[in-house]
C-alpha positions as CSV (number, residue, x, y, z in Angstrom):
1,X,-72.8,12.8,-36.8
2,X,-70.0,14.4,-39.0
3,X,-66.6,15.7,-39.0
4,X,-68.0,19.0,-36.6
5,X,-69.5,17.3,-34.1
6,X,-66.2,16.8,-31.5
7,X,-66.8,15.7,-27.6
8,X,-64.3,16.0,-24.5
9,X,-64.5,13.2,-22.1
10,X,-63.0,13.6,-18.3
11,X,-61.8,10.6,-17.0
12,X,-60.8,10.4,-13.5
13,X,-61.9,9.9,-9.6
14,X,-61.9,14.2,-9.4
15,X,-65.9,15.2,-7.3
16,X,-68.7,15.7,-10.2
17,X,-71.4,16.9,-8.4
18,X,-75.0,17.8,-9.7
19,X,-76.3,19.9,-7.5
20,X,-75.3,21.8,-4.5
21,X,-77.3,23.0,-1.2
22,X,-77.8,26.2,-0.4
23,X,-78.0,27.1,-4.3
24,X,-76.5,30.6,-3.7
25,X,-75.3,33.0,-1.2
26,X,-74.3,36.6,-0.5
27,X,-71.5,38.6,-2.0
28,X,-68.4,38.0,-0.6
29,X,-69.6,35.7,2.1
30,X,-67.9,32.7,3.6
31,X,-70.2,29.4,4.1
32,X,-70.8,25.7,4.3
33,X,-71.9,23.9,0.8
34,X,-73.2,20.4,0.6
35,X,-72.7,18.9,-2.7
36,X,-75.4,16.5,-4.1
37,X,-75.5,14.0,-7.1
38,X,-72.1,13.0,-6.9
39,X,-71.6,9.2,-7.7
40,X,-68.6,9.4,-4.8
41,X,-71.2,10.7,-1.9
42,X,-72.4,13.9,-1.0
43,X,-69.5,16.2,0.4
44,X,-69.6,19.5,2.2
45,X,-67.1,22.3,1.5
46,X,-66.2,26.2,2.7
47,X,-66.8,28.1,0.5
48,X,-65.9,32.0,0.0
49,X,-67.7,33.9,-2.7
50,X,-66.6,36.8,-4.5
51,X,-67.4,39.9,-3.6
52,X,-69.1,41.5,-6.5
53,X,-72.3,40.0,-8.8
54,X,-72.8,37.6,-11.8
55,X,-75.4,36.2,-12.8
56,X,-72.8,33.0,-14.1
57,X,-70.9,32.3,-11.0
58,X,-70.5,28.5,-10.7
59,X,-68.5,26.5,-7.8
60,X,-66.1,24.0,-8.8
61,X,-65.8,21.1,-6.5
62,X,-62.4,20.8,-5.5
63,X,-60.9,17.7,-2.3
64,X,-58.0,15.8,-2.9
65,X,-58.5,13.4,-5.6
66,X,-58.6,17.1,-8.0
67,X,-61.3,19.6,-9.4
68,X,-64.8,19.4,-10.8
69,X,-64.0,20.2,-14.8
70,X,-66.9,21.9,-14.9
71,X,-68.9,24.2,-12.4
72,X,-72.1,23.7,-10.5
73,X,-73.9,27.4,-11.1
74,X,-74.6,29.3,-8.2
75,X,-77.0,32.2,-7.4
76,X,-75.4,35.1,-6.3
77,X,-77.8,37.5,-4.1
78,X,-78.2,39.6,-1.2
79,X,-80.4,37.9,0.5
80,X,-80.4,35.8,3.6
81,X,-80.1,32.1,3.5
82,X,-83.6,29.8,4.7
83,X,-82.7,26.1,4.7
84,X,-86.0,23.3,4.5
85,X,-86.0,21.7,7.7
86,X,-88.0,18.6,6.9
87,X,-91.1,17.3,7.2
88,X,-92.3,20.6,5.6
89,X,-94.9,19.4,3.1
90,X,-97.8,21.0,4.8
91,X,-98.9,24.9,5.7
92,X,-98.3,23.3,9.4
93,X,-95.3,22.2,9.1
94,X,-93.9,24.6,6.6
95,X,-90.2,26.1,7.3
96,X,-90.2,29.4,8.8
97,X,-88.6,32.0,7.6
98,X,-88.5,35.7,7.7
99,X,-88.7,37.9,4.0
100,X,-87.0,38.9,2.7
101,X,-85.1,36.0,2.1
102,X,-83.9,32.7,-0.2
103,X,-85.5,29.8,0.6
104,X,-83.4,26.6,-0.4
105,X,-84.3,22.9,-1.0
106,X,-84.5,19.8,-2.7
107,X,-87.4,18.0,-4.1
108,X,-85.8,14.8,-2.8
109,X,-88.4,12.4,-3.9
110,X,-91.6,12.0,-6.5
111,X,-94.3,13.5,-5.6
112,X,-92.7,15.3,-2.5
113,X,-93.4,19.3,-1.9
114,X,-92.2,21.7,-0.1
115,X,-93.5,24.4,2.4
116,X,-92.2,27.6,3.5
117,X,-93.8,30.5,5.7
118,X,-93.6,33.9,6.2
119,X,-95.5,37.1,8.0
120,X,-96.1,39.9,5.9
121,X,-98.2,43.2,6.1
122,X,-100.6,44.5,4.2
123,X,-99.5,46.9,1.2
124,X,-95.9,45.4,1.3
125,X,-94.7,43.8,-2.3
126,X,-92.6,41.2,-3.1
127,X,-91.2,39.1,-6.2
128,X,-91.0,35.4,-5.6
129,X,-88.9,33.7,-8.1
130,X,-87.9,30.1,-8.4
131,X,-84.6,28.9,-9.5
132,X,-83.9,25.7,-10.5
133,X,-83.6,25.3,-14.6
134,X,-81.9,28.4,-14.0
135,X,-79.1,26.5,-11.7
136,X,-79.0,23.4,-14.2
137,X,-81.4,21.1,-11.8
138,X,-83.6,18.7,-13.3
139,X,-86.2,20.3,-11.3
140,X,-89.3,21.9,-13.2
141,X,-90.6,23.9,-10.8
142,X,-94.5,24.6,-9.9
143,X,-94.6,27.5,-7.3
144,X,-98.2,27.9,-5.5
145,X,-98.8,31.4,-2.9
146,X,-101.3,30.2,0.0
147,X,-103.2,32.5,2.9
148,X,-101.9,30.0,5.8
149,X,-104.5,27.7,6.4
150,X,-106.4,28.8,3.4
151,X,-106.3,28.8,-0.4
152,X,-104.3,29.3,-3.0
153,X,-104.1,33.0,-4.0
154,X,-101.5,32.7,-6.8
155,X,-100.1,29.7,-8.9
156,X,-97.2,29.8,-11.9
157,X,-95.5,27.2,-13.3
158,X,-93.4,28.2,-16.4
159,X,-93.0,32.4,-16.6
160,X,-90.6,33.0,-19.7
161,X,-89.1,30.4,-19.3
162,X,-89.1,26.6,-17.5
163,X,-89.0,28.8,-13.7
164,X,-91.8,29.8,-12.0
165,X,-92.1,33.6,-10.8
166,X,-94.8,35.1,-8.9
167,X,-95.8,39.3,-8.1
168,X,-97.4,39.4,-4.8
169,X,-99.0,42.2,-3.7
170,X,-99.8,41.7,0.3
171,X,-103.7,42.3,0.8
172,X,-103.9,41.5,4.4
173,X,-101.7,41.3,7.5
174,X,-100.9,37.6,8.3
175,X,-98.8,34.6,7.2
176,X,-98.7,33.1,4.0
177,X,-97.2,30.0,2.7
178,X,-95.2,29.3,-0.6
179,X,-95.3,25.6,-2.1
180,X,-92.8,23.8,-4.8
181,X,-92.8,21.0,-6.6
182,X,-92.3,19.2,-9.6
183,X,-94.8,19.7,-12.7
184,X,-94.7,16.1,-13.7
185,X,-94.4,14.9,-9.9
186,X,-90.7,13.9,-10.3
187,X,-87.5,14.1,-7.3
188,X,-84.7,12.6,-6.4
189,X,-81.5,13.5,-4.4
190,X,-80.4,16.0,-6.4
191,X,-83.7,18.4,-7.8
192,X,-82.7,21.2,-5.6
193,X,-84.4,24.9,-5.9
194,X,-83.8,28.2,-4.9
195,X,-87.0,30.7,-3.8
196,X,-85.6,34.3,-3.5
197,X,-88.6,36.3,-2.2
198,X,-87.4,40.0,-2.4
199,X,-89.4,43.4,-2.2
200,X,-90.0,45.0,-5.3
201,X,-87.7,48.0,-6.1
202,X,-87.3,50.0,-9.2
203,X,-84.5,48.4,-11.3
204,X,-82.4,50.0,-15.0
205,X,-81.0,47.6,-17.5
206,X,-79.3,49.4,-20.7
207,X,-78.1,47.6,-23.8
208,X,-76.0,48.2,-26.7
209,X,-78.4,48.1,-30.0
210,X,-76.7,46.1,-32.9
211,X,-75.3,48.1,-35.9
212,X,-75.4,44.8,-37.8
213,X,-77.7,41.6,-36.7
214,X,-76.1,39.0,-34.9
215,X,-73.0,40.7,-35.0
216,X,-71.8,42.1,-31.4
217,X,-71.4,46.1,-30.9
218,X,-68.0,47.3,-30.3
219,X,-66.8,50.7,-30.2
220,X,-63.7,51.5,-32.5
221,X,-62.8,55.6,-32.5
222,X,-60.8,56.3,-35.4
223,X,-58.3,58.9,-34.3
224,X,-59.7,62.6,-34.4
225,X,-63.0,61.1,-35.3
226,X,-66.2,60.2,-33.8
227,X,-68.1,56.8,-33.2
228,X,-72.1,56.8,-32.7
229,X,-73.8,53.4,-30.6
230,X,-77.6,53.8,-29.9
231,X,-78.2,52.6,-26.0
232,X,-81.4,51.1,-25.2
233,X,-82.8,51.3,-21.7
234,X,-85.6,49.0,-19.6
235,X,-87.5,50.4,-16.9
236,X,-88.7,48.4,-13.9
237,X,-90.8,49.5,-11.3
238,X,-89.9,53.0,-12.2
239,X,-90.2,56.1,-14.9
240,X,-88.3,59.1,-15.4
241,X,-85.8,60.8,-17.3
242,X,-81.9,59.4,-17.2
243,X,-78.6,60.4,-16.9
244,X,-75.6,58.6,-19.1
245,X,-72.0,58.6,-17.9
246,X,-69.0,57.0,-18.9
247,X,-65.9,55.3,-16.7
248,X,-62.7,53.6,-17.8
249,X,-62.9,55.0,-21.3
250,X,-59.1,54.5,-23.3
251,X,-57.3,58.3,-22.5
252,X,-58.6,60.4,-25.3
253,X,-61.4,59.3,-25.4
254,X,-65.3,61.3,-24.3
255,X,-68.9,60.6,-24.5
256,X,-71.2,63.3,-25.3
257,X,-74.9,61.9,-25.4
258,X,-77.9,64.4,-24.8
259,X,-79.7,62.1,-21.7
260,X,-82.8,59.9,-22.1
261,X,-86.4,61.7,-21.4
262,X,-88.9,60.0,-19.2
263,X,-90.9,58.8,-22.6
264,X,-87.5,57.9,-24.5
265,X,-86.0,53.8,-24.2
266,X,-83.4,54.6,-26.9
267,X,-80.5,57.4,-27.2
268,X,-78.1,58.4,-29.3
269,X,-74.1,58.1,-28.2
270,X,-71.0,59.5,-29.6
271,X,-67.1,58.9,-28.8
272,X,-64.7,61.4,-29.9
273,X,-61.0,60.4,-29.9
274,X,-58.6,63.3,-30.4
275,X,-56.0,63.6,-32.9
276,X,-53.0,62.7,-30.7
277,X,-55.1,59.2,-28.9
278,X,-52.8,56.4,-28.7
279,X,-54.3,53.6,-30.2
280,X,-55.6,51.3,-27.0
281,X,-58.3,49.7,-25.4
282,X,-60.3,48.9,-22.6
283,X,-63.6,47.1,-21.2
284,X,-65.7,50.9,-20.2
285,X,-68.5,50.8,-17.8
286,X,-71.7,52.9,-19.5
287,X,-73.6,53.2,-16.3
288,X,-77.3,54.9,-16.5
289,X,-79.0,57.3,-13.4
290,X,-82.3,58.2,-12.8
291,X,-82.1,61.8,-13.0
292,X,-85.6,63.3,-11.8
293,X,-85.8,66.4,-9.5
294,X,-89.1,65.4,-8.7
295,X,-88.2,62.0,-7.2
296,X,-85.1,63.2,-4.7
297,X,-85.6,59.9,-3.0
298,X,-85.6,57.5,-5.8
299,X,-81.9,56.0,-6.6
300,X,-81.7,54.0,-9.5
301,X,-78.8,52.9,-11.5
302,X,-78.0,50.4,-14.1
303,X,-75.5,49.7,-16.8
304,X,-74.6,48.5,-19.7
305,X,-75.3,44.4,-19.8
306,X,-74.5,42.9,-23.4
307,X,-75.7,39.3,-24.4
308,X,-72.0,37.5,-25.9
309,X,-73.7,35.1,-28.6
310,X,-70.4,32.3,-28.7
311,X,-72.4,29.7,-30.4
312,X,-75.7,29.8,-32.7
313,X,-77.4,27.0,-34.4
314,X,-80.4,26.2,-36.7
315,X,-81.5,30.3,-37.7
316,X,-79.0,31.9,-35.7
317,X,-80.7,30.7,-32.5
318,X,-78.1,31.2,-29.9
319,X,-77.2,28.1,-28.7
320,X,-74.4,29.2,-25.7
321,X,-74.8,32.7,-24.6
322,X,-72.8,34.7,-22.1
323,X,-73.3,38.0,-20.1
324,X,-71.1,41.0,-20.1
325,X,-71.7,44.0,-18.0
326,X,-68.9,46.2,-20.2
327,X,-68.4,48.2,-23.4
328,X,-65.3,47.6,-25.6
329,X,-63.9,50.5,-26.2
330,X,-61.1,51.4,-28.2
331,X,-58.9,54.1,-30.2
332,X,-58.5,53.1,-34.0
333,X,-55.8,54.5,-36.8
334,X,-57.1,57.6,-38.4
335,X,-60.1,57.2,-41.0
336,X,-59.6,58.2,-44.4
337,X,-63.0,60.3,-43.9
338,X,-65.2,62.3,-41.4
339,X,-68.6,63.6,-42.1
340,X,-70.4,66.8,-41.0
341,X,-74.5,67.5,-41.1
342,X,-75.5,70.7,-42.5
343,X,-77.6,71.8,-39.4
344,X,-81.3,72.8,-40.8
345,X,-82.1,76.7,-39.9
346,X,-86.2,75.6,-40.3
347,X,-87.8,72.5,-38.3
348,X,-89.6,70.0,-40.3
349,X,-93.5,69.8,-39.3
350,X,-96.2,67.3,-38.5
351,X,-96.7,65.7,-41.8
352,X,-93.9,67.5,-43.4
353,X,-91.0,66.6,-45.3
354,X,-87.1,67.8,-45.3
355,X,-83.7,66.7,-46.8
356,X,-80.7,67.0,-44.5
357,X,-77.6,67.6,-46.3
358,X,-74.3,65.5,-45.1
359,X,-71.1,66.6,-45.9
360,X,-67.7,64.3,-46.6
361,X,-64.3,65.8,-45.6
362,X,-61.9,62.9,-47.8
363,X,-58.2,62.2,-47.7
364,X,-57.0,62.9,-50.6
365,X,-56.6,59.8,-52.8
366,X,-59.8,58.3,-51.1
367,X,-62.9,58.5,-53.2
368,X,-64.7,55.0,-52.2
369,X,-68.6,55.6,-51.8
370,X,-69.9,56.3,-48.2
371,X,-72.9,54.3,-46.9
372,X,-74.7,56.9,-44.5
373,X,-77.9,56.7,-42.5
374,X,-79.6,58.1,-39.4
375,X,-77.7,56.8,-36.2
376,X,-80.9,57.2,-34.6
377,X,-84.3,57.8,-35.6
378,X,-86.8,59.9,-33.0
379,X,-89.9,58.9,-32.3
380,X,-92.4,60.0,-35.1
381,X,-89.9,60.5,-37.6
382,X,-89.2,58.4,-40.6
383,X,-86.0,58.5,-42.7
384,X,-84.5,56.7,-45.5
385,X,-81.9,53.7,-44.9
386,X,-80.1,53.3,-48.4
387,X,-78.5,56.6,-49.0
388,X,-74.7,56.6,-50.0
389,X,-72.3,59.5,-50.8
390,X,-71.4,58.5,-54.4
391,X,-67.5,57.6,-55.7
392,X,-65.7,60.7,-55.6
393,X,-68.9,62.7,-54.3
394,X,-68.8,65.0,-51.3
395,X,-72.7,65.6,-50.6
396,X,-75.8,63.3,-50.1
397,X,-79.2,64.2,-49.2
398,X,-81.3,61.7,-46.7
399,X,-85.2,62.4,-46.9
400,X,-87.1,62.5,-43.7
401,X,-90.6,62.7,-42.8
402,X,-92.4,63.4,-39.9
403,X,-96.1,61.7,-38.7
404,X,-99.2,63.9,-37.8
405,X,-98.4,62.8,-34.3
406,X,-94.7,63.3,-34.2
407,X,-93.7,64.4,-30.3
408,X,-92.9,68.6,-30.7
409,X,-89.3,68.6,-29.8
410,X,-86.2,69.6,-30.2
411,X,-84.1,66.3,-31.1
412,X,-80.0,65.7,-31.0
413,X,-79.6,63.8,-33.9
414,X,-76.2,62.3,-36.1
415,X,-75.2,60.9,-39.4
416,X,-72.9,57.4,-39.1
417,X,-70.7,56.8,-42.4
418,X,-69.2,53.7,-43.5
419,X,-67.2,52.6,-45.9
420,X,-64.2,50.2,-47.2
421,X,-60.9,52.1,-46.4
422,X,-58.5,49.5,-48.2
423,X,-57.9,47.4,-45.4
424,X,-61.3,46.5,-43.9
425,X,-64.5,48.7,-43.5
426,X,-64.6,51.6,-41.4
427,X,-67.3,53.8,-39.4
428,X,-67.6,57.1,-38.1
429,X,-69.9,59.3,-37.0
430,X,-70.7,63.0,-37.2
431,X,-71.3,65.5,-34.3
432,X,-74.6,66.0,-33.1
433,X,-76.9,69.1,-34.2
434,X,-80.6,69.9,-33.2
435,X,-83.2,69.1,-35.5
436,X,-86.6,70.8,-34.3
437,X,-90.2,68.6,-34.9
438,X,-92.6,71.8,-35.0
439,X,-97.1,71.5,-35.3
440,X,-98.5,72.9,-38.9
441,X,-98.1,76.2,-39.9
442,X,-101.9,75.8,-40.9
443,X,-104.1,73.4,-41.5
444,X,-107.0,72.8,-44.2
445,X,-110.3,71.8,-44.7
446,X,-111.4,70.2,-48.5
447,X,-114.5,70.5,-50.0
448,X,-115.1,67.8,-51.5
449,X,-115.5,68.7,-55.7
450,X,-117.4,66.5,-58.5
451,X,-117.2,66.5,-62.2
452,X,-118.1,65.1,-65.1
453,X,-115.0,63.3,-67.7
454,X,-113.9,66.1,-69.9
455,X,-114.6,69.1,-68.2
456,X,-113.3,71.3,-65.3
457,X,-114.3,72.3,-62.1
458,X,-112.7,73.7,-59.0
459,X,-111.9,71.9,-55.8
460,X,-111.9,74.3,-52.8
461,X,-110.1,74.4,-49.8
462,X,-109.9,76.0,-46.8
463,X,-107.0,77.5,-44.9
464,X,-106.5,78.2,-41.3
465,X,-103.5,80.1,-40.4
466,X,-101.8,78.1,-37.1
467,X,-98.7,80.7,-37.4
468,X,-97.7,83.1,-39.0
469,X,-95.0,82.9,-41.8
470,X,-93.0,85.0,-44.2
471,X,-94.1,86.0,-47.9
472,X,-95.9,83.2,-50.5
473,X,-96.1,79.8,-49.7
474,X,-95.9,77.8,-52.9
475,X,-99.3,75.1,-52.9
476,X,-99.5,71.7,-55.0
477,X,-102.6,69.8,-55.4
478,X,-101.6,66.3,-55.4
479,X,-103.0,62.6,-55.3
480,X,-105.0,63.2,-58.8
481,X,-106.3,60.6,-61.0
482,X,-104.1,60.3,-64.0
483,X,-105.3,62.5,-66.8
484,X,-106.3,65.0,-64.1
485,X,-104.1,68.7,-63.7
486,X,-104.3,71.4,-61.6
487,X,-101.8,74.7,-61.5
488,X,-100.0,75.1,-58.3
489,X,-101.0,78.7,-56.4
490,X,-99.6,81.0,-54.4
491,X,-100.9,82.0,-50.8
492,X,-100.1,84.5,-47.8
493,X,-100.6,84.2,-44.4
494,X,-103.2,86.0,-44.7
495,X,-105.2,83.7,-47.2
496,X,-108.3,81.6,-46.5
497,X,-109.7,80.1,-49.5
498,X,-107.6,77.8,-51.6
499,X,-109.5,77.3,-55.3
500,X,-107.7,75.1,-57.4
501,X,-108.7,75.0,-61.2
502,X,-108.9,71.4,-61.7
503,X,-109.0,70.2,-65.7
504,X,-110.4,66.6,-66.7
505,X,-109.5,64.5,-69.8
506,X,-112.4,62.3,-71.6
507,X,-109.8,59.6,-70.5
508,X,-109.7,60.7,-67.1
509,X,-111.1,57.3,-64.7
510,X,-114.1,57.3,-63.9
511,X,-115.0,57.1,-59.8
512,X,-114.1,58.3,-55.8
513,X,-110.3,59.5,-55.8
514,X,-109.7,60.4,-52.2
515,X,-105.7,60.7,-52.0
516,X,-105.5,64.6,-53.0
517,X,-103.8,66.7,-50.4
518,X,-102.1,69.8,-50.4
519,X,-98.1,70.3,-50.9
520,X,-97.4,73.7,-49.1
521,X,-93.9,75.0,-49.0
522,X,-93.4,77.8,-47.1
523,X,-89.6,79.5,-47.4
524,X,-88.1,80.3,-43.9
525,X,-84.7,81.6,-43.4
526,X,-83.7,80.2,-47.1
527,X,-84.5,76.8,-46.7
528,X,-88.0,75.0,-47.3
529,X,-90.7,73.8,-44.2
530,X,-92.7,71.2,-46.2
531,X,-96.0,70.5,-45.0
532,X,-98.1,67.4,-47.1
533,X,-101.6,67.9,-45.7
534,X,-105.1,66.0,-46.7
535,X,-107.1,64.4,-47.3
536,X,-109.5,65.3,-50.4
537,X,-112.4,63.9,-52.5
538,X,-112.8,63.9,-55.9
539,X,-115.7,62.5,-57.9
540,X,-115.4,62.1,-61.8
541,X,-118.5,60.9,-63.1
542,X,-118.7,60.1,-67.0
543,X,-121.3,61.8,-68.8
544,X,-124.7,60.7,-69.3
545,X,-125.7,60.2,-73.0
546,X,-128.2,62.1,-74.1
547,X,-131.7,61.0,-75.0
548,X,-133.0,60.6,-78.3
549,X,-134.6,63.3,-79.8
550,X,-134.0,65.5,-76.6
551,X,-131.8,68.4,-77.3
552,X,-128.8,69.0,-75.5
553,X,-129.2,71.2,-72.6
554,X,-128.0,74.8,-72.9
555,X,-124.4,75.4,-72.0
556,X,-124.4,77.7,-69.1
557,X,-124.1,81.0,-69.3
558,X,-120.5,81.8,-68.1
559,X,-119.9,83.6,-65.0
560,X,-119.0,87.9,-65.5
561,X,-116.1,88.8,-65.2
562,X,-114.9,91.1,-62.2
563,X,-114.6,94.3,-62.4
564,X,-112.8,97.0,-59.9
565,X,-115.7,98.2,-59.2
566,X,-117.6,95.3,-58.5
567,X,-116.9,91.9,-56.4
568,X,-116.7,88.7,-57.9
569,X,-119.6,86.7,-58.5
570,X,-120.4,84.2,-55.6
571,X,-119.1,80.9,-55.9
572,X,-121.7,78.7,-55.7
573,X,-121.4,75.1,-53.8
574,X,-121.7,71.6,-55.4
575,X,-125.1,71.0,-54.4
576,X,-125.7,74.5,-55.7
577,X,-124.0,73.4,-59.0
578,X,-126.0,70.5,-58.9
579,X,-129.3,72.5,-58.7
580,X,-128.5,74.7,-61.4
581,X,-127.3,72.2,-63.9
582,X,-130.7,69.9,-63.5
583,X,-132.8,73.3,-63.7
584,X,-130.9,74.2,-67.2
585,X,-131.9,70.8,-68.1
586,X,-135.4,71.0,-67.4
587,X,-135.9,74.3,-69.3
588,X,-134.1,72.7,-72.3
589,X,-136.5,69.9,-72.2
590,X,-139.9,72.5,-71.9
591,X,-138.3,74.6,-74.9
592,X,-138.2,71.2,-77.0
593,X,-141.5,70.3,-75.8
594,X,-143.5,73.3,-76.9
595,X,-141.3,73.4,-80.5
């Protein structure tokens, strides 16, 4: 031990139960408890529970000697309460019940099990979960399905975590039995459980993502400023796009957030707090909808649920964890700074490139740098992370790319800021503006090129025109060896045949280089649509030496030049090169011969 490691002791004749039977009950409903594991007795008690969820309600024992000082945890469902009725370890003598329903018990002895049975019809669909780790009992639960009188048809013991869970999926009309008991074979007075069979319906859970890990999210809107949170959302039993609303925000305060498409588990979310917002704050409920005109029938709702991390240990692994189902929200003193994205007028493509511009508005007197980066990120996208507005600067540039299989969209995207305002560090966000994910503008097909150290050739490629675009496009031939050039060109939307004069040094290294692609930058309402296309081969071979005595092969006769009256000479292919180049060589080594 050391100086951190404090205890409380309680000290007096108060109840201190371990367990309590049933282990749960309906929302606001009034009932009998039975207390178990108390060294006083067991003790029975009316209960009335609240009216509205948690998933860490606890009873505290309460007669006249005082209070439990801590609570016994308590399941709070919708679901009707099944007590065991005893003997019940076979499928004979199995406690009836009708599902859906909660099944509650204790595993009173070692090596005792219990038996429950139900009807159900085929196609019906239940989950079958087992609490009792959950509800602090020493039980570790094994749960087993049965056909009545026949075998097992599904068996789990520990399903993320020590409780047992089960997804049953009725194949036949009939009764069927569910089975607990203890892995290692253990019982005693006070290993109660709690089965809550219940029929599978679509469920939404959102969440707040961090800004910073293992730090909590809250929302702080500076005064005529905006605040951006990313929401996260898991989908059960369901798909579909979703609907965001806000309730209990501090006055002056909105949420603007674009909704969440059937294929999308993260959005974007901004707060704007006008000018005149008294500084206040409240707990907000962020509540999420399915929103699907083709599912009229389906109601689905969720909201926000955040993990409160109050104790870590060893690597930050939370150690006592509570559950919040609301958003801090709150109106913050004016920020010395707001920021602004210069909306693109051109779309960045499928293995494109583009800079978006952001733009500080400072108080005058602040000039502290600005940390700035992508609130959110779509899918497909890539953008950089470490990008700050510099001291005294007004403008920053954040690269993004885009992968050859980024989803063709138009996506609300924002810029968050932060910086150290004198008295602490403070964020903001900037308003959203559309940033379109558009296919190619053409695509390309390399031939692959070969040639020897110290000389030139030509690497060919193909274009084919996907849209059409306005005047030249600027192309770059990039991913050569080093020692390797090639001039950029110039092409319409009307070209097809890129040839790029590639030029060799006697230096240049020797093997397969198959990185070249294409830089094309195509101008489009003043601003540049980047494409990076590839891939390309190029083989640099280093010269043979020549033999001795043989004389060196002619040098080729070079190609005529074109005339306006005549077409250019054919370009001939690699193998064709190939051809020609041994032929020139054989007719040098005949003229040698005969001299």
């Amino acid at each position: 031990g050391n100086g951190s490691c404090i205890y409380r002791v309680h000290v007096g004749n108060f109840p201190r139960p371990l367990g309590v039977i049933p282990s749960g009950g309906r929302p606001g409903e009034a009932l009998t408890v039975k207390y178990l594991g108390d060294a006083l007795g067991e003790r029975s008690e009316s209960v009335t529970l609240p009216s509205t969820l948690s998933s860490s309600f606890g009873l505290f024992a309460r007669d006249e000697r005082g209070i439990a000082p801590s609570k016994t945890w308590f399941r709070l469902s919708d679901l009707p309460n099944t007590l065991e009725a005893e003997p019940n370890e076979t499928h004979d003598n199995a406690t009836r019940f009708a599902a859906p329903a909660a099944c509650n018990g204790v595993i009173e002895k070692p090596g005792d099990a219990d038996s429950f049975r139900f009807t159900a019809k085929k196609g019906e669909a239940y989950d079958i979960r087992v609490h009792a780790r959950s509800i602090r009992s020493p039980l570790d639960p094994v749960l087993t399905l049965f056909a009545a009188g026949g075998g097992a048809i599904a068996a789990n013991d520990d399903n993320g975590g020590p409780d047992a869970y089960i997804r049953f999926g009725v194949p036949n009309d009939g009764d069927y039995v569910l089975q607990v008991r203890d892995h290692l074979g253990n019982g005693g007075a006070h290993y109660a459980y709690r089965i809550e069979l219940t029929p599978i319906k679509p469920t939404l859970s959102l969440g707040v993502a961090e800004f910073v890990q293992y730090v909590q999210p809250t929302v702080a809107v500076p005064k005529g400023n905006r605040f951006g949170v990313v929401l996260t959302a898991s989908r059960a039993d369901f798909g579909g796009p979703l609907a965001l609303r806000a309730e209990n925000l501090p006055p002056g305060i909105t949420m603007e957030t674009p909704g969440m498409t059937a294929g999308q588990s993260v959005v974007p979310v901004i707060f704007h707090a006008t000018a005149d917002a008294q500084v206040s704050g409240r707990l907000a409920d962020i509540i999420g909808a399915l929103n699907d005109p083709n599912q009229p029938n389906v109601k689905v709702e969720g909201v926000v649920s955040q993990p409160m991390t109050l104790v870590r240990g060893q690597n930050n692994v939370p150690v006592w964890t509570e559950q919040t189902s609301k958003l801090p929200v709150a109106v913050a003193e004016e920020a010395p700074f707001s920021l602004q994205i210069m909306e693109p007028k051109v779309p960045v493509v499928r293995n494109g490139q583009m800079e978006l511009k952001v733009v500080a508005t400072r108080k005058e007197g602040f000039k502290a740098p600005i940390k700035v980066d992508m609130l959110w990120v779509p899918p497909g996208l890539g953008a950089s992370g470490s990008i700050s507005i510099a001291e005294g600067q007004n403008e920053a540039l954040i690269p993004i790319n885009a992968a050859g299989n980024a989803e063709l969209a138009t996506w609300k995207i924002a810029i968050r800021g932060e910086s150290n305002a004198g008295t602490g560090n403070v964020m903001v966000c900037t308003p959203f503006c559309d940033l379109k994910v558009a296919d190619m503008y053409m695509t390309l097909a390399f031939d692959q090129a070969a040639v020897e150290q110290g000389k030139e050739t030509e690497v060919v490629v193909k274009m084919t025109k996907a849209v059409d675009f306005p005047g030249n496009a600027k192309v770059e031939l990039l991913g050569l060896p080093a020692q390797v050039t090639s001039p950029p060109l110039e092409v319409t939307k009307d070209s097809t045949d890129l040839v790029f004069k590639v030029t060799t040094a006697a230096a240049s290294p020797a093997g397969n280089h198959q990185a070249l692609f294409c830089r094309i930058t195509v101008m489009e309402n003043g601003e540049p649509v980047i494409h990076n296309i590839g891939t390309g081969k190029l083989r640099i071979d280093v010269p043979l030496p020549p033999k001795k005595n043989e004389p060196m092969p002619a040098a080729p006769a070079p190609m005529p030049a074109a005339t306006p009256d005549q077409p250019p000479p054919k370009r001939l292919t690699r193998l064709e090169q190939l051809r020609l180049e041994q032929q020139e060589r054989d007719k040098a080594k005949k003229e040698g011969e005969k001299k």
